[in-house]
C-alpha positions, 0 to 999 in steps of 0.5 A, spaced: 470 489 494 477 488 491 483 486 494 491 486 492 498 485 493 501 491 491 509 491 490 513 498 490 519 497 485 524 502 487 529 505 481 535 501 484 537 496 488 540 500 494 536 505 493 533 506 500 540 507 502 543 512 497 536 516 497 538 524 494 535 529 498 529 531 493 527 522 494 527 523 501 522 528 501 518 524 496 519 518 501 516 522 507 509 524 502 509 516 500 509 514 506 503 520 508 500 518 502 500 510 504 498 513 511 492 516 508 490 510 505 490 506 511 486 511 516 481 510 510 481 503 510 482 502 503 490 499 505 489 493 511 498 494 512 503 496 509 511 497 509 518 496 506 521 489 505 529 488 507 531 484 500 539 483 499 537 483 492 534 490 493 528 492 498 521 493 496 514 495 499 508 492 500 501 494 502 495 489 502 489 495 499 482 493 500 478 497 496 471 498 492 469 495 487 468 502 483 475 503 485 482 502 480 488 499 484 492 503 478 489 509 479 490 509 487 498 507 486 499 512 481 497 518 485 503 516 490 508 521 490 515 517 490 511 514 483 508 521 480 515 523 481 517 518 476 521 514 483 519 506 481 513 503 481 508 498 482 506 492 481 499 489 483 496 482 484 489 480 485 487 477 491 480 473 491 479 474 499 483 477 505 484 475 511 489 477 518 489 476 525 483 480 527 481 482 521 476 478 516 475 482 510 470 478 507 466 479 513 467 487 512 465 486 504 459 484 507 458 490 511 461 487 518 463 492 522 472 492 523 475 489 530 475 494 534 472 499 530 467 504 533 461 500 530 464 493 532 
């Protein structure tokens, strides 16, 4: 398994708050998109970050080793939409309350899950 820090870089500081109507609905698939991803399990969370330089989002991927961060994140609506994109940081391991991803790379079962 990999894991990553992905950052959303939108294309301006006030973004969020000066969306057009076309950003909007992006926004909505971006959010569907990230979504997907976290009821896959390949992101542990994700959400936006209030910064009064200009927000941001964060999500924290946990994918295969098969997998490409670049590729996943540029199938992101908002970015295929050419609306910001995304910087990665690689991650040696993750963990959080409740969640220990080093234990799932090794085959545990997830808190909660329905295999746990």
């Amino acid at each position: 398994m990999k894991y990553y820090l992905c950052k959303f870089i939108p294309p301006r500081a006030d973004f969020l708050t000066t969306l057009s109507a076309d950003e909007r609905d992006w926004m909505k698939q971006h959010g569907a998109y990230l979504n997907d991803l976290l009821d896959k399990g390949m992101i542990v969370a994700h959400g936006p970050v209030i910064d009064e330089t200009g927000g941001y989002g964060v999500s924290l991927f946990q994918i295969g080793d098969d997998q490409d961060i670049s590729a996943l994140t540029s199938e992101d609506p908002i970015v295929k939409n050419g609306v910001g994109h995304y910087l990665h940081y690689t991650m040696p391991g993750l963990k959080a309350r409740g969640y220990d991803a080093i234990a799932l790379a090794r085959g545990a079962a997830a808190p909660g899950s329905a295999d746990s």
